[in-house]
C-alpha positions as CSV (number, residue, x, y, z in Angstrom):
1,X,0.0,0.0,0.0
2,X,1.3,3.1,-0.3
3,X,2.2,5.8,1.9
4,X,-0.6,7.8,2.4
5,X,0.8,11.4,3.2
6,X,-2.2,13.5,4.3
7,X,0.0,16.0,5.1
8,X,0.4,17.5,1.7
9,X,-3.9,17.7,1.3
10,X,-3.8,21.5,0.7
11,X,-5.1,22.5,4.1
12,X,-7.2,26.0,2.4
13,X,-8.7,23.5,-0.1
14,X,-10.1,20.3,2.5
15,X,-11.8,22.7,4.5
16,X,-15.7,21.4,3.2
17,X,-17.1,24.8,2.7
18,X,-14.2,26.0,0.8
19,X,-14.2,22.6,-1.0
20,X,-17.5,23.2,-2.4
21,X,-17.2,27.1,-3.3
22,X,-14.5,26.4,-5.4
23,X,-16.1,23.4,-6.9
24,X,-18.8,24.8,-7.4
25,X,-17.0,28.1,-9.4
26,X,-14.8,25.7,-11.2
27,X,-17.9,24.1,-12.6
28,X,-20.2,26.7,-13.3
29,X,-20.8,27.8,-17.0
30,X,-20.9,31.5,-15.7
31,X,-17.4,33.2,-15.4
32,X,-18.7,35.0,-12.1
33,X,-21.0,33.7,-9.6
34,X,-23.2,35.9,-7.4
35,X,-22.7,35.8,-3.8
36,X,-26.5,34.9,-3.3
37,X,-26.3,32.2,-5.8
38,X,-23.0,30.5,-4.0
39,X,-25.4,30.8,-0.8
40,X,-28.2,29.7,-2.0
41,X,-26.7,26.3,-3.8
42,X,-24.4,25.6,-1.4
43,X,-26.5,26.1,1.7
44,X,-23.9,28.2,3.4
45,X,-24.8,31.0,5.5
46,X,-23.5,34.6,4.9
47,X,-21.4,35.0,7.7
48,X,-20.0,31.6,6.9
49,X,-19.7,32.3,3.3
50,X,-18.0,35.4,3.6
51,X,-15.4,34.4,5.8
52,X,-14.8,31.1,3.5
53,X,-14.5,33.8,0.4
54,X,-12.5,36.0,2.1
55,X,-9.6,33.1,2.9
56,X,-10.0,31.9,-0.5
57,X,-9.3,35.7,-2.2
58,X,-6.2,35.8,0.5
59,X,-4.6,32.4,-1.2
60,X,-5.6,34.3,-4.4
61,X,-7.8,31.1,-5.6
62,X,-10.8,33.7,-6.1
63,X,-11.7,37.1,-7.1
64,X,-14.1,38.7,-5.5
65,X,-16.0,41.6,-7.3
66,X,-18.4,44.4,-5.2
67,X,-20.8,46.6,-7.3
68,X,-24.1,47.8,-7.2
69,X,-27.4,46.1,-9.1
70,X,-30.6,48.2,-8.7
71,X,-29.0,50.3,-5.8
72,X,-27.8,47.4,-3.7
73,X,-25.0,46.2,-3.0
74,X,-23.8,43.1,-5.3
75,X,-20.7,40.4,-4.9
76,X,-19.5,38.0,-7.8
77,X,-17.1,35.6,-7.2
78,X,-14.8,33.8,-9.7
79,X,-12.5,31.4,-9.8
80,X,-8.8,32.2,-11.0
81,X,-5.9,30.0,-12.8
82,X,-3.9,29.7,-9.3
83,X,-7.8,28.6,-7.7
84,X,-8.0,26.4,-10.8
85,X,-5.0,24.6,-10.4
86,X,-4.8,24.2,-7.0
87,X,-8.2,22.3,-7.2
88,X,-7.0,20.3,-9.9
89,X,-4.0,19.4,-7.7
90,X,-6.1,18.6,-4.6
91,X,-8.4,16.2,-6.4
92,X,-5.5,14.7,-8.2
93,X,-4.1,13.9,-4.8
94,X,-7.5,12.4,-3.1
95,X,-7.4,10.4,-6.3
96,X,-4.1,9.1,-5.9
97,X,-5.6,8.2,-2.1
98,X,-8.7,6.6,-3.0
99,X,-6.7,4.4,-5.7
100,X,-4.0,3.3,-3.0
101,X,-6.8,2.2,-0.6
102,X,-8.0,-0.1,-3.3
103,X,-4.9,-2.0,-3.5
């Protein structure tokens, strides 16, 4: 079997919430995803949400855009090449766990 080094999971990445944000913006046909949507789909509150966004935009894996739609205040998210890569990496890695369990 082999040696299964968990250590090298990219800690930013494993955290569920941040998990699904980015998978969700990696996946999504639109280049930039409201915040409201990214709530509403992930089930995530906004306090929650916000502070997940805000450690992704610090690793640089998302950009986070603030404007305003009919006089209100309105956040898109997106996902950037670093963001993109990195969750390519970490799913390349849980796949090369998973596969050495099966052995």
């Amino acid at each position: 079997m082999r040696n299964l080094n968990l250590a090298n999971l990219n800690k930013i990445i494993h955290e569920r919430a941040r998990l699904l944000i980015l998978t969700h913006l990696a996946s999504n046909d639109k280049e930039n995803v409201s915040f409201n949507e990214l709530k509403e789909k992930l089930e995530l509150t906004s306090g929650n949400l916000s502070i997940q966004l805000k450690r992704l935009n610090e690793a640089k894996y998302v950009t986070i855009s603030k404007t305003f739609k009919d006089n209100k205040p309105f956040t898109t998210v997106s996902v950037t090449a670093m963001g993109s890569k990195a969750l390519n990496d970490y799913v390349e890695e849980m796949e090369g766990i998973i596969n050495s369990l099966k052995k």
